[in-house]
C-alpha positions as CSV (number, residue, x, y, z in Angstrom):
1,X,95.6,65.6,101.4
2,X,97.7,67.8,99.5
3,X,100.3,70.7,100.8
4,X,101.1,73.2,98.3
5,X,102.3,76.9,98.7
6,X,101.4,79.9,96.6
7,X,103.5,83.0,96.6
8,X,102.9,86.4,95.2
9,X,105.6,88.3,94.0
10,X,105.7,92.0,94.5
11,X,108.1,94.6,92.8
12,X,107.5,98.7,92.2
13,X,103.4,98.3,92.9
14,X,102.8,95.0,90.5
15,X,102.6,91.2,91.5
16,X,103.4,88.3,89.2
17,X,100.8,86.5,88.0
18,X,100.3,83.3,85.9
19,X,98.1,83.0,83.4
20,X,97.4,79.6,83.6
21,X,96.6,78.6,79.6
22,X,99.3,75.7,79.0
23,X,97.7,72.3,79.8
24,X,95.2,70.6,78.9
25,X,93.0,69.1,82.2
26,X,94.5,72.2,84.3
27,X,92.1,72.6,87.3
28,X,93.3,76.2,86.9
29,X,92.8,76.3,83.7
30,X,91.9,79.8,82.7
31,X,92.6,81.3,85.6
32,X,95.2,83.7,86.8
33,X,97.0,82.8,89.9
34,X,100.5,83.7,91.8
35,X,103.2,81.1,91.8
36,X,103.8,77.8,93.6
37,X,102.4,74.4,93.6
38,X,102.5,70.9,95.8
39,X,105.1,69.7,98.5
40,X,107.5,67.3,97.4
41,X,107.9,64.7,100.3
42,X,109.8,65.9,103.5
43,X,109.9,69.5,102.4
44,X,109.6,72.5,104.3
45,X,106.8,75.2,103.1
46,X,109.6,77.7,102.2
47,X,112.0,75.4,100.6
48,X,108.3,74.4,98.6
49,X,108.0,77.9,97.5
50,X,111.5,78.8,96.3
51,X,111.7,75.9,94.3
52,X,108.3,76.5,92.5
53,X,108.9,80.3,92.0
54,X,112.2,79.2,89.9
55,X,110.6,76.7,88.1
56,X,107.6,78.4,87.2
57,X,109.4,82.0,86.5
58,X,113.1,81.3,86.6
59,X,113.7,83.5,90.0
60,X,115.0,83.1,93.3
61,X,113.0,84.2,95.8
62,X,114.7,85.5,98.9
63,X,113.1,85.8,102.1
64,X,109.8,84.8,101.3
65,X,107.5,85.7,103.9
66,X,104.6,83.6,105.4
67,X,101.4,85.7,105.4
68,X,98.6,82.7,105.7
69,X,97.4,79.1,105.7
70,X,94.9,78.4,103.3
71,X,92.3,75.1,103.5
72,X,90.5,73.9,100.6
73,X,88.5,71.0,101.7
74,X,87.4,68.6,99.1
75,X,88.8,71.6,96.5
76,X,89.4,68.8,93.2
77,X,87.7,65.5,92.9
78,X,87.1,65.2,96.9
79,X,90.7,66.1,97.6
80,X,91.6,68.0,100.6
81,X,94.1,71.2,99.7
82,X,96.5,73.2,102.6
83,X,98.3,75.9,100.9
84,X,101.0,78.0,102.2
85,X,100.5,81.6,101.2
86,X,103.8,83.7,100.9
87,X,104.5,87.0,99.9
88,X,108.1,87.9,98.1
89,X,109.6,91.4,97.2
90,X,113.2,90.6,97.0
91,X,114.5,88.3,94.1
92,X,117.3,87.4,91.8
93,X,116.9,87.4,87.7
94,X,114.2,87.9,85.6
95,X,111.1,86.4,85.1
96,X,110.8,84.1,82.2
97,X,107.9,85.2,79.9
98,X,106.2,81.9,79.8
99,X,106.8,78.2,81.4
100,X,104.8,74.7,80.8
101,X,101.4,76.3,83.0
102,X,100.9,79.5,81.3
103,X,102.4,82.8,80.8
104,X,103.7,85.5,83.2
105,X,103.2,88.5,83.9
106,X,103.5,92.0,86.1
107,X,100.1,92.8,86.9
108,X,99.5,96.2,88.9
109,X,98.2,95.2,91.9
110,X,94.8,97.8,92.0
111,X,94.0,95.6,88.7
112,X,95.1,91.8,89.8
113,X,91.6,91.4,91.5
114,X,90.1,92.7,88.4
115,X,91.4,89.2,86.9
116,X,90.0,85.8,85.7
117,X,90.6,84.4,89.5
118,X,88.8,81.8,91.8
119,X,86.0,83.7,93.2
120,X,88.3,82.8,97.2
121,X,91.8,84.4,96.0
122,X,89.7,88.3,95.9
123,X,89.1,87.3,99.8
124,X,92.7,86.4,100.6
125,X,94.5,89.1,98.4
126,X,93.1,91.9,100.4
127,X,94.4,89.7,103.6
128,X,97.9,89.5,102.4
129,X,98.1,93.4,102.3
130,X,97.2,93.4,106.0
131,X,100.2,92.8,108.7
132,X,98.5,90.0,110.2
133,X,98.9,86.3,110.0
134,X,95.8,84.6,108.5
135,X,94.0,81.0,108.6
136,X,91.4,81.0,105.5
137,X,89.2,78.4,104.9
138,X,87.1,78.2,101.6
139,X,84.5,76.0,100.6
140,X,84.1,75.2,96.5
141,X,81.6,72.7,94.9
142,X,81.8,72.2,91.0
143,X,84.4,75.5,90.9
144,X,81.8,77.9,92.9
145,X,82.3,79.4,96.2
146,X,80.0,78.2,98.9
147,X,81.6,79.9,101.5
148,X,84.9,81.1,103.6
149,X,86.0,82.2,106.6
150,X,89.4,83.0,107.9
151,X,90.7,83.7,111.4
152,X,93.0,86.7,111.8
153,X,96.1,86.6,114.5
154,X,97.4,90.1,115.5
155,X,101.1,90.1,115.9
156,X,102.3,86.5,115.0
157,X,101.9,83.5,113.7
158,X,99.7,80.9,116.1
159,X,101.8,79.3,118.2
160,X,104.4,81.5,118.7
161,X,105.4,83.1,121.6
């Protein structure tokens, strides 16, 4: 099992995304995703995805906010993937141009779905948008889409009262 978080960063109608062109054997290879990647041992989601934004871009997120839980089950070579979706408008610096994964950039956001992406990220970016907490579920074999579903939760996250 792997945790991993994934954060898009929003500024003046355009999210960061990553071109992911750098290495060789990338899973993503390709593809153009937001920022993160896996949990280092005994930390927290957010402290996750502020440390992978500034690695990735050079930034310091503040206040990111949890919009979702993503599952991947079996996503790369039988591997089971729970990703912590985050959204981030407020940040200090400026994104690097490029880092070891690929190269950034400000995408406007009626055009980021119009990108190379995994066929499940056009699902959860419209979900994001919404003001409600999501738990998404998708299903790849071989890099296809089998299937998804996600379960929407009103006016918080589950759990809380």
């Amino acid at each position: 099992m792997i945790l991993a978080s994934l954060c898009y960063v929003k500024r003046a109608g355009k999210t960061l995304m990553m071109h992911r062109i750098r290495r060789e054997g990338d899973m993503h290879r390709g593809k153009w995703n937001g920022l993160g990647g896996k949990m280092m041992e005994g930390e927290t989601p957010e402290e996750c995805v502020i440390r992978e934004v500034y690695e990735e871009a050079g930034i310091k997120i503040i206040n990111p906010r949890l919009r979702g839980i993503l599952t991947f089950p079996e996503f790369n070579r039988g591997v089971n993937w729970y990703a912590f979706v985050f959204t981030a408008g407020e940040f200090s610096g400026e994104p690097v141009g490029e880092c070891d994964e690929g190269v950034l950039e400000w995408i406007s956001d009626p055009e980021v779905t119009a990108l190379n992406l995994w066929e499940g990220d056009k699902y959860f970016l419209r979900w994001i948008e919404d003001e409600r907490f999501f738990s998404g579920k998708f299903c790849y074999n071989e890099g296809r889409l089998l299937s998804h579903e996600v379960t929407f939760y009103e006016d918080r996250a589950p759990g809380v009262v």
